[in-house]
N, C-alpha and C positions, 0 to 999 in steps of 0.2 A: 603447750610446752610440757614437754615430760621435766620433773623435779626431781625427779631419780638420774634423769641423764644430764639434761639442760638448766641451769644455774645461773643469772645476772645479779650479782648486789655492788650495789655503788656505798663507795664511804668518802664521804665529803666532809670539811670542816677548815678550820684557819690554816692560818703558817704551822708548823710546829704543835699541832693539837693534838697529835699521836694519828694523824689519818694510816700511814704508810706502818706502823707498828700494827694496828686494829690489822689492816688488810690485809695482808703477811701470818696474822694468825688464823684470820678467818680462811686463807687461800691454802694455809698450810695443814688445816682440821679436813677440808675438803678433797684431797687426797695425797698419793702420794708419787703418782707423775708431774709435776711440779714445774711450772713453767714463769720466767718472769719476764715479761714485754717492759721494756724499758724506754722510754721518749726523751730523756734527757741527751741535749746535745754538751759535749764540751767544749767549750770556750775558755776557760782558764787552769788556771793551777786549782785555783778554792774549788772549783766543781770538780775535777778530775780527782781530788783526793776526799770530795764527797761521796763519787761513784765508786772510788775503789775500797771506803770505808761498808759502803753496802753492799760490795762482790761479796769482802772479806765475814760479811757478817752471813751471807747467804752459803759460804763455799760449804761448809760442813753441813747442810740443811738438807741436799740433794734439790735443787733449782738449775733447771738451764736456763742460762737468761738470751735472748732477741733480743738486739736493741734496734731499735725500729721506729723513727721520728716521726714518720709521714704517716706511711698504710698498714695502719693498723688490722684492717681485714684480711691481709696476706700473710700478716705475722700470728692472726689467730691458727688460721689454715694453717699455718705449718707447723704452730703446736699443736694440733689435733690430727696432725697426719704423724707424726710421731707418739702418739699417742698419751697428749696431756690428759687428765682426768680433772685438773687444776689450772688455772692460769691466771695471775697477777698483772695488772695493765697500773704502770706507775708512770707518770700520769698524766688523765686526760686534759689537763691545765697547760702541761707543756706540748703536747700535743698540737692545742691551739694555739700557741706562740706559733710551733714552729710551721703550722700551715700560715697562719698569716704573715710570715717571713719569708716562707717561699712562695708564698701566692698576693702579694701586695696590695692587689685590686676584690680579693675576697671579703664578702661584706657577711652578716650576721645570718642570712639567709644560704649563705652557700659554705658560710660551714654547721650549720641545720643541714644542709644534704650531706653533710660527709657523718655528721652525727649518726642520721638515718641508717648511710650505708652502712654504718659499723654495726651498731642495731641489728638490722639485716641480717649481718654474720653472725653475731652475738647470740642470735636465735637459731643459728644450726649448727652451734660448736656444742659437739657432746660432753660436755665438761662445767663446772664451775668455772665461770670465770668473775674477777672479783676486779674493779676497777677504782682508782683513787680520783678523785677530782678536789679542788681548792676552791672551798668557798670562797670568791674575791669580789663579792657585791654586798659585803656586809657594812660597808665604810663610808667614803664621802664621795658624790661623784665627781670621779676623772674631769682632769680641766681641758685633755685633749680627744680627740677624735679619735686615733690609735689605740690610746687606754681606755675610752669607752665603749668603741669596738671589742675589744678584749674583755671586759665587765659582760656586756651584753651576749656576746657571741659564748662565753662558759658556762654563765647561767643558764641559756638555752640550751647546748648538752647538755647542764646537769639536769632538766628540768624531761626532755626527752630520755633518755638512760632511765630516769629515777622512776618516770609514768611507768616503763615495762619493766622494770627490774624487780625481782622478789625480795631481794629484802634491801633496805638501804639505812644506814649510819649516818648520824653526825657523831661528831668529834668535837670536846671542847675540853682546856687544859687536860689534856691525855683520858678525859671520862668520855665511854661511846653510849650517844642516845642510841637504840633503835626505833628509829621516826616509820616503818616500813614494816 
């Protein structure tokens, strides 16, 4: 991997630990074609005027944002065919909600291959690209099948991302280790 071209850091940590502020700045140092992949679906009022509180904080930043729930490889591709130098992936936690909402019968293993594929790409976008992930295995385990699916299946992307990835953050009360 060229480091002068090709760029992976993953920044993981709690709810509310500052992951999506760290990432944002590190995506924002990194250049200034500026891209931000966005995976949150809306479903109500409270999250719609969450996503619009973070258009409004990015508008004056210079960011195009993707909002891209599913294929993420396609939404890289097109910010490097537009010529991202930068791109922000927020995040890969809702990502896997929303694959295993659209894909029911998806077990731990087959979103490790979508992990991969993204990987894949990740490795031949000419750019930084900086990705959020939610630690959510740090607690008590899940008492259902669905939310230990979910536990398991995030850990494993984070755990694939963070093996190739150059540099990678935790976040805890808004302090970022560099673990990476």
């Amino acid at each position: 991997m060229d480091s002068g071209k090709n760029k992976i850091i993953l920044v993981t940590g709690g709810a509310r630990s500052g992951k999506s502020a760290l990432a944002e700045s590190l995506a924002r140092q990194a250049g200034i074609h500026r891209f931000y992949i966005a995976t949150a679906p809306i479903l109500d009022d409270e999250m719609a005027s969450r996503v619009q509180k973070h258009q409004q904080a990015r508008a004056n930043d210079h960011w195009t944002t993707i909002e891209e729930q599913i294929d993420l490889p396609r939404a890289l591709r097109q910010a490097a065919s537009q010529g991202a130098d930068s791109i922000l992936i927020d995040c890969l936690t809702l990502w896997i909600n929303n694959l295993l909402f659209h894909h029911p019968n998806y077990t731990e293993n087959d979103i490790a291959t979508e992990t991969q594929n993204l990987l894949d790409t990740l490795r031949q976008i000419p750019a930084t690209v900086v990705l959020v992930i939610s630690e959510v295995g740090l607690g008590i385990v899940p008492e259902n099948h669905l939310a230990r699916l979910f536990r398991d299946a995030s850990g494993r992307c984070a755990q694939i991302i963070a093996h190739e990835a150059d540099e990678v953050h935790f976040t805890i009360a808004g302090i970022p280790l560099r673990v990476k």
